[in-house]
N, C-alpha and C positions, 0 to 999 in steps of 0.2 A: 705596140699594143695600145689600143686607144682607151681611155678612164673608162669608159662603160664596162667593155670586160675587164677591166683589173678589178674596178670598185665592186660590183656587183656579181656574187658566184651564180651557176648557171641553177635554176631551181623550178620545182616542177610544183604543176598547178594541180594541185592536192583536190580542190572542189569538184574540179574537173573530172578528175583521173575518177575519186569518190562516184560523182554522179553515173559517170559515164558503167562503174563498174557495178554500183547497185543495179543501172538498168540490164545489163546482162546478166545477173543475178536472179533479177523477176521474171527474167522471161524465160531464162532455162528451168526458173522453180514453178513457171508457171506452165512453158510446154511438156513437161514432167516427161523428160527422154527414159530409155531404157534402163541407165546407166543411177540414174536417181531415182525411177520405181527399185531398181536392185537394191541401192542404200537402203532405200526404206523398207521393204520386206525384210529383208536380213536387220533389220532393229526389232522388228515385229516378233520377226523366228525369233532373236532374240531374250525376247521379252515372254517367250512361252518356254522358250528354255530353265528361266531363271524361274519364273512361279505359272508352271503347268496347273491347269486344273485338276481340283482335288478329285480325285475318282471317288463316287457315290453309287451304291448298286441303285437304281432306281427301274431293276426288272427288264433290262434289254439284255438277251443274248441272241449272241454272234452265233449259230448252227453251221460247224466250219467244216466243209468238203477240201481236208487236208490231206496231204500225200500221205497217209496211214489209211485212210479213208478209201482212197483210191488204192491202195495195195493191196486191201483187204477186199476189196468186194469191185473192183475192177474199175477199167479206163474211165473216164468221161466222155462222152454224156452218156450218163445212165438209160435205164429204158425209162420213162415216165408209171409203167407201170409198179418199178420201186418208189419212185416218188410219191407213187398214190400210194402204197403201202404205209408209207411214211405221214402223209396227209391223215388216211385212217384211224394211225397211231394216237392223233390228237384231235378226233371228231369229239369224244366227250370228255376232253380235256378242258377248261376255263381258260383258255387260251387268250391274250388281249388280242395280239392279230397278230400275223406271218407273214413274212415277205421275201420275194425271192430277189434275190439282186442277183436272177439272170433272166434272158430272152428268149423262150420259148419260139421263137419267131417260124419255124415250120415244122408240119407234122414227123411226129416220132416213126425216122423210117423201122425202129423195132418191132412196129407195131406187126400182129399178124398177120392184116391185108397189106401191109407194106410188104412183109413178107416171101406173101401169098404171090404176089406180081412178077415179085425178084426172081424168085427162086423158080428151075425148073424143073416144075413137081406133077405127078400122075393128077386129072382133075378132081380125081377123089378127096385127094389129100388136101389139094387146094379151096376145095370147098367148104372141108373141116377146122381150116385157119380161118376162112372168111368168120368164121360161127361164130369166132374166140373173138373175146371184147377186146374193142381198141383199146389203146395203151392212151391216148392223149383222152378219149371217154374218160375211162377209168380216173384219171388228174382230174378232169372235167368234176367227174361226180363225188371224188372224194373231197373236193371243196366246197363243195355245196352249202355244208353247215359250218363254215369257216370263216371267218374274219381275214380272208388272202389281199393282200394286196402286190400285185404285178408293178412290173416296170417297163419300162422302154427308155431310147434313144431318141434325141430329137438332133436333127442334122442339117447341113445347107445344101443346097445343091435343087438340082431341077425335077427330082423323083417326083412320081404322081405321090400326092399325100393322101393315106387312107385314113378317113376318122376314126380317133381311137375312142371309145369309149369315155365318158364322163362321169363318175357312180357321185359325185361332186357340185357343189355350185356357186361360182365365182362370183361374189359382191364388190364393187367397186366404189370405194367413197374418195371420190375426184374426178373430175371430168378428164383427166387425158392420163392416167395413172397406167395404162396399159401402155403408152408410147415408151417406157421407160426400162417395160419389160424388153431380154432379151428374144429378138426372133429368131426361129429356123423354119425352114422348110418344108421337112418331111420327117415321119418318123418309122422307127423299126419297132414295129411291138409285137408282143409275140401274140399268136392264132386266136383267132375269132373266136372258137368255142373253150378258150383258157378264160380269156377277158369277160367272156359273158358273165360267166361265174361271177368273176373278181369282186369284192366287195372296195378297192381302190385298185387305182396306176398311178403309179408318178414317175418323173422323168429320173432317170439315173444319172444324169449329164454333173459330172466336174471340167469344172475350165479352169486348168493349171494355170499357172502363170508361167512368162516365159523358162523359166528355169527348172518347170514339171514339177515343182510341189504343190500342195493340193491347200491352198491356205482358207480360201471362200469354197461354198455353193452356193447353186439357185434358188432360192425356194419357189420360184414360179418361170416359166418359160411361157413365150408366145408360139404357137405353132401355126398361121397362118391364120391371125386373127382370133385363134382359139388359146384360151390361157390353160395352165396345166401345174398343178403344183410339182415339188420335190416328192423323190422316194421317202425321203424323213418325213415329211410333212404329213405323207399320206399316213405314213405305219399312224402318226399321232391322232390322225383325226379318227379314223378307222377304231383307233384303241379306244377311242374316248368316246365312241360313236357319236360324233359328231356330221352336220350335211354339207356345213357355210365352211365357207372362206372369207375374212374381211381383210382387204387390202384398203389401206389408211395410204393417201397421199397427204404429202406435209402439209403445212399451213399455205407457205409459199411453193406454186404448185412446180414452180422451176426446181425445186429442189429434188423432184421425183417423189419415190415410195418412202414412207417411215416405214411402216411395219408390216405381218402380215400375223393376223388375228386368228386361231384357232380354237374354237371355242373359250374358254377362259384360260388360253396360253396365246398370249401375244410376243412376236417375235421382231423384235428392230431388225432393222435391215439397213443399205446401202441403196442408196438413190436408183438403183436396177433390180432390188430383192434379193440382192446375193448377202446372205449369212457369213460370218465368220465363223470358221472353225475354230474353236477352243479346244482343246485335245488336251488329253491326261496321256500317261505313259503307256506305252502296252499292259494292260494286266491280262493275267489267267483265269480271273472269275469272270470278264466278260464272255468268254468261246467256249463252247461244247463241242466236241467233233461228233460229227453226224455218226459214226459209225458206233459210236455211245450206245444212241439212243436207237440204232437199227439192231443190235444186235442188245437191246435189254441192258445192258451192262450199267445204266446206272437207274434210277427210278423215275415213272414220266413224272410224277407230282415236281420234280426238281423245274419242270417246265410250266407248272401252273403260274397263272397273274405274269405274265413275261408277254414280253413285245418279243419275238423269235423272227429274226431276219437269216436265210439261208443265204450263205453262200462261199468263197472259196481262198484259202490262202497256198493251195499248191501252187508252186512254182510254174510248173509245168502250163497251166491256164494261162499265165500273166494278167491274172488280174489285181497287179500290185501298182502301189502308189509311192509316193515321197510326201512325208509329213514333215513340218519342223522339230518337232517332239523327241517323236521315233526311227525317224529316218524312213526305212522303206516298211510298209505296212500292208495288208490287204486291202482292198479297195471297200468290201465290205465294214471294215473298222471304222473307216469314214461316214458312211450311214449311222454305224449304229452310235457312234460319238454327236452325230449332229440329233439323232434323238434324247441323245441324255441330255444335252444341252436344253432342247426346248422342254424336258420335262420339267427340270431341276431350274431350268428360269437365270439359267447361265451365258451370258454371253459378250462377246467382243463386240465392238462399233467403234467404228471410224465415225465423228459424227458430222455432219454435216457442214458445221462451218473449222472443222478442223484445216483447213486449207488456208482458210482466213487467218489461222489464228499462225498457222504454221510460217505464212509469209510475213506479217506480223513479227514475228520474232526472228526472223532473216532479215529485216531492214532494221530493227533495234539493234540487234547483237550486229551487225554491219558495221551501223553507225558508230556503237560502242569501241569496238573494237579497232576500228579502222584508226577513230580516234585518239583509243590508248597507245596506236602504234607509231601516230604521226606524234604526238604531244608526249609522250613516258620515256624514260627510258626501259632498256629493254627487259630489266629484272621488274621494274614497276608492272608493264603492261603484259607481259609474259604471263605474271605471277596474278593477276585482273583477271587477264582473259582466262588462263585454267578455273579459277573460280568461277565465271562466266557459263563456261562450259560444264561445268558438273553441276551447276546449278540448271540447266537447262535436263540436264539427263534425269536429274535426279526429277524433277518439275515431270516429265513424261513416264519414268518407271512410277511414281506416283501415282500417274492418273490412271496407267494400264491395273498396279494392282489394288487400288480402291474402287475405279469407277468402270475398270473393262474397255475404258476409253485408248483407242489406237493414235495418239499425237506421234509424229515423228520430230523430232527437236534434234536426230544426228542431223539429218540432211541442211537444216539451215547453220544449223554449229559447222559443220563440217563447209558452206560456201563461205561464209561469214569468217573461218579459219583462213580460207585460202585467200580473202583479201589482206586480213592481217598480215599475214606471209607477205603479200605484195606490198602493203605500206613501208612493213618491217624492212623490205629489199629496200625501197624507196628513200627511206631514211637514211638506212645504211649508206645507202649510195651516195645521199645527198651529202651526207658528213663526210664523206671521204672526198667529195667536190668541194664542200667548204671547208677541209682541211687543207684540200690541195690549193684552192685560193689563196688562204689563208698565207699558207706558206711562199705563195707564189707574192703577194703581197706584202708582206713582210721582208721576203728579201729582195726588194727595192727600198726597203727602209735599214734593215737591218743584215747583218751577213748570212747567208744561209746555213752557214755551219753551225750559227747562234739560235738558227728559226731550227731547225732538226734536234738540235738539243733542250731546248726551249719545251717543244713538241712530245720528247721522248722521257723530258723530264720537269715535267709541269711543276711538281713541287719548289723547283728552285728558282718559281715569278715569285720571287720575293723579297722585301727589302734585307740586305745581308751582304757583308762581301769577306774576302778571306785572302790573305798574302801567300803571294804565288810568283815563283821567277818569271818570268814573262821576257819577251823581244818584242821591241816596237820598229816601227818603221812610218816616219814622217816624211812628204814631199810640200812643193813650194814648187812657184814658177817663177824664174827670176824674171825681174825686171817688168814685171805682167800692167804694171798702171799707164805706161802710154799705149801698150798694146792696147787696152781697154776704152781708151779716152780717145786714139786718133783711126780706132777701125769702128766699121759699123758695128752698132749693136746686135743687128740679127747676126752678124759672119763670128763676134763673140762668143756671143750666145752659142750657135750650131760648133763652135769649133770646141768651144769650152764641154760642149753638154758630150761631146765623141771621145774629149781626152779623159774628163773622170769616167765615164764608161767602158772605158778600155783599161783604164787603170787599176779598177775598181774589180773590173773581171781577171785581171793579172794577178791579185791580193788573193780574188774567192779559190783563184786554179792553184792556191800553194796552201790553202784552207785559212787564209786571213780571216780574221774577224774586223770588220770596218767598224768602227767605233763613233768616228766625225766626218764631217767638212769640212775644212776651215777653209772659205772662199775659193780658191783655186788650189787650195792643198787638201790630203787627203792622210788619217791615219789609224795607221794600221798595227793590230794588237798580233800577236801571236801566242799558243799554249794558254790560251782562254779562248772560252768557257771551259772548252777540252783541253785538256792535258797535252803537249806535241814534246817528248824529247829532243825532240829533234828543231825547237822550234828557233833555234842560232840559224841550222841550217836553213831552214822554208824562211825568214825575215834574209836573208844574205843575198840566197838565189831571188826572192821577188824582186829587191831592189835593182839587182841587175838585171832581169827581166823589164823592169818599169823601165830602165834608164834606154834600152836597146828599143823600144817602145817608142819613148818619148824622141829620139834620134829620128827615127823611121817617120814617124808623124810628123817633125820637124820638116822634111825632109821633103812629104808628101805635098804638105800645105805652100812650101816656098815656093814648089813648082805649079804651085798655082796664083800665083804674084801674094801670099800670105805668110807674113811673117810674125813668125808663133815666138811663143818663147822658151827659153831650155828651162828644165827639170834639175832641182836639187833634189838629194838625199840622203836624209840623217839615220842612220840604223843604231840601236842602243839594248843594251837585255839589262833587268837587274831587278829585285825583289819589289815589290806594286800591291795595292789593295786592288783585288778586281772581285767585281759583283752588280748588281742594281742597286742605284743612289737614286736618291728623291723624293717623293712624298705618296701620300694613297693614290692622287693622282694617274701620276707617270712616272714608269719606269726608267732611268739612266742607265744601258749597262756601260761600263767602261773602267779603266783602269786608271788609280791614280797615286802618285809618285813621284821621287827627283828623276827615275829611269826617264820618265816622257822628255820630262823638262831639259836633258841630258841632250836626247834623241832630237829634240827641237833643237836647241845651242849648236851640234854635231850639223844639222841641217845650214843652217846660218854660216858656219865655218866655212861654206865651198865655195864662196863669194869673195873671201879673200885670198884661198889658196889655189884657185882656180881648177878645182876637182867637179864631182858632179855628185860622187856618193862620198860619205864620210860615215866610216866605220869604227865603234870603240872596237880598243883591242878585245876585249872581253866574248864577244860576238864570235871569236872565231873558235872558240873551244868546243870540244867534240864536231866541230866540221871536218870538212874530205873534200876533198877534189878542188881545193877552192884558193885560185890565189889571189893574191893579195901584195900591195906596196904599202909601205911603210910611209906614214904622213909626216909622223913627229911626235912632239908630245904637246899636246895643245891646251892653255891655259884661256878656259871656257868663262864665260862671264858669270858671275858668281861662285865660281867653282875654288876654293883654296889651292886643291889639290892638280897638277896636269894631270892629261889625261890622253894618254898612249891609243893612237888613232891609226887606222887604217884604211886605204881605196882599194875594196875588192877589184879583180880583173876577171873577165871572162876568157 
């Protein structure tokens, strides 16, 4: 393994990764995919969940053509000639204006002459229908003294477009303020002799967003150069009798439409004119069912000073929507909620540089957190970023319910999340690389069984040690100084660095713990750090494993014209201080006692008795399988006492 990889663990470039992942970050928050308009609407729904708007009568009812309606007085579409009965009902009524949110779009075939045509009748008879008043007349002329305002469809496609009507007149203050509006086509509005009448028209058009709830409208459409307000808009202007429209382009004209002006009710907008919906809950005081007031049952004054939008929540029509609010609602409800909004001066905006502000806060909280995730640990930065993040939500429910202001602050919490996640992996990773170095590195210095405990028990880097029976096992190579002085250095060197290395891994394979070098000798602890019952046995079997080793290698090298030297060994067990000796510096682990010094003298002894290993008797207690010849009793230097020795055998 060459010093580069050992010294150095493998580690990743943080700036890099950082950079590289802000820029994928800006340019998903900046091509705003499907998947991030979804977060962010569903914050929005959310945010009308928790504080709906307060419901305020401000005189707008729903005139509802509901399935009681229809049970009672028959299918859909009515003849027009109940309609004008209906109309009639509120000729001198103080009515603000009425509007029908449907499309009249071709003559009433109930009409008499329509009839008259169909049916195959004596010409008598068919003459005496022609006589009878049209049914779309009769609609025609019952509006006459009405404040009506109609509606249509505006659509794409190639259809020839028929001018609708204008009762209206669009003021422009900015030079390119219409580009901005959306275009269509062509539209469907209902008959020429309804519209005549009409005192407004506005477009009925909602553009759901992908997921079909109905969050914005238009207040203005393009139709082939020709601009058109919303149904809302009209009921307002109509109510208020007002002529003008003023459409206010921002300051900065890239920025599209601010507002759209209605006499003294000015309305903010979205850079295209589309309105947010603010919606209250369903109530029951907004809707009257038509069949109420057709059949008398409740008083018309209940109808006086009211904005009265006709139209329909029977199922059967399908003319339902998806709200955030309320879930599925009639489509009509969305009219007459965008009227209370412009009366009452109520309204949601996204504003214009909320984009800015919202990337803005994706590369802070990025940075912040990316940061806390590389440099904290993980209780620090965890417990940062949650605060982080409810500080950002909290910072947007704030702004929705003081200022109406639509900030999303999930979506970049939520990208800003996911690098942390990624840091957080990163780290994780990297520590377990620098752990596994660590340990990788360490046992070239130290025994692994010492690095894994060390590892699993950090509290005990420390200075301390504790008397423990222990077995050691010391070698030596006899005779090793002319080897050294009459062979090359480098064949030395390569021979010496192969034999502790081999030796060394014979110690780790019985869970030795290596302790020293001493030049060409090597020594070996056992039952430290860890505990080894058994550590008579694992100190007995190494030695004879080294010895069978150091044979073979002998053995190796002669027959390469190199002559090695033999191996002694001293094996010994007996009561030792083991622990970390030294200073704040550096740690010492090792053991110390007459056991070693024992095991050393035991070592020394095989040079006169011509053995190889030299075993205290003591050594062989609680072993098995293991024999053994008897040396003597050998009177050790220093020792008073002999000491009853043993040469294991394999």
């Amino acid at each position: 393994m060459s010093s580069a990889k050992l010294f150095r663990p493998r580690s990743f470039n943080n700036l890099s990764i950082l950079v590289l992942a802000l820029l994928i970050n800006s340019a998903l928050f900046l091509i705003d995919p499907i998947g991030i308009q979804a977060i962010r609407n569903h914050l929005f729904d959310q945010y009308q969940r928790w504080q709906p708007r307060v419901y305020e009568d401000v005189g707008v009812r729903i005139i509802d053509i509901d399935d009681t309606s229809l049970k009672m007085l028959g299918q859909w579409p009515w003849p027009r000639s109940r309609i004008a009965a209906f109309l009639e009902m509120l000729t001198d009524r103080p009515i603000k204006a009425i509007g029908f949110d449907f499309i009249f779009a071709e003559p009433d075939r109930t009409s008499p002459g329509s009839m008259a045509k169909l049916w195959a009748i004596p010409p008598e008879l068919q003459t005496q229908l022609l006589t009878l008043p049209d049914h779309d007349q009769l609609f025609a002329n019952a509006s006459q003294n009405l404040p009506l305002v109609l509606g249509f469809t505006a659509e794409q496609g190639p259809t020839q477009f028929t001018p609708t009507p204008q009762p209206f007149r669009i003021i422009q203050q900015g030079a390119n303020a219409r580009d901005f509006i959306p275009e269509f086509q062509h539209t469907i509005a209902s008959i020429p002799i309804l519209e005549t009448h009409a005192a407004g028209n506005g477009s009925l058009n909602f553009l759901p967003d992908i997921d079909g709830l109905v969050r914005k409208t238009p207040t203005l459409i393009r139709v082939q150069n020709q601009i058109f307000p919303s149904f809302a808009a009209e009921l307002v202007r109509v109510s208020h009798q007002q002529t003008n429209y003023l459409v206010k382009q921002h300051t900065h004209s890239s920025l599209g439409i601010e507002s759209l002006q209605i006499g003294s009710y000015s309305l903010p907008t979205q850079a295209n004119a589309e309105m947010w919906i603010y919606y209250t809950p369903s109530t029951p005081i907004r809707t009257i069912p038509i069949w109420q007031i057709l059949t008398k049952t409740i008083p018309l004054t209940t109808l006086d000073h009211k904005i009265l939008i006709v139209g329909t929540s029977a199922k059967g029509l399908a003319d339902l929507r998806f709200s955030p609010v309320s879930g599925v609602i009639p489509g009509v409800e969305i009219h007459a909620q965008a009227v209370e909004q412009i009366l009452k001066h109520t309204f949601l905006l996204r504003p214009a540089w909320a984009r800015g502000l919202e990337l803005v806060i994706l590369l802070a909280s990025t940075l912040m957190l990316s940061w806390l995730a590389i440099r904290k640990n993980i209780i620090i930065s965890l417990s940062y970023s949650i605060a982080l993040l409810l500080a950002l939500a909290a910072m947007g429910s704030y702004a929705f319910s003081h200022w109406g202001w639509l900030i999303d602050t999930l979506t970049p919490s939520l990208m800003a999340l996911a690098l942390f996640i990624l840091f957080s992996f990163i780290r994780h990773n990297r520590t377990e690389q620098r752990q596994r170095w660590v340990k990788e590195v360490f046992s070239r210095y130290v025994s692994p069984n010492l690095v894994k405990y060390l590892i699993e028990h950090p509290g005990q880097i420390e200075l301390n040690a504790q008397r423990r029976e222990c077995s050691f096992v010391l070698t030596d190579l006899a005779n090793s100084t002319p080897f050294m002085e009459y062979t090359d250095p480098s064949v030395v060197a390569a021979c010496l660095n192969a034999y502790l290395d081999r030796m060394i891994a014979i110690a780790f394979s019985f869970d030795g713990t290596l302790t020293r070098i001493i030049g060409d000798g090597i020594v070996i602890l056992f039952s430290a750090p860890i505990v080894q019952p058994d550590h008579h046995q694992r100190a007995i079997e190494c030695a004879l494993a080294m010895h069978q080793f150091a044979q073979d290698y002998i053995a190796e090298l002669n027959a390469q014209g190199i002559a090695f030297c033999a191996t002694r060994i001293g094996v010994n067990s007996g009561q030792v201080l083991v622990g970390n000796f030294g200073g704040n510096s550096i740690f010492d682990y090792r053991a110390l006692g007459d056991p070693i010094n024992t095991a050393s003298r035991l070592e020394s002894v095989n040079r006169y008795i011509g053995t190889s290993i030299c075993v205290a008797a003591d050594c062989f207690i609680d072993t098995h399988n293991l024999g053994k010849r008897p040396i003597g009793l050998l009177q050790l230097k220093g020792k008073s006492t002999p000491l009853l020795a043993y040469e294991p055998l394999n």
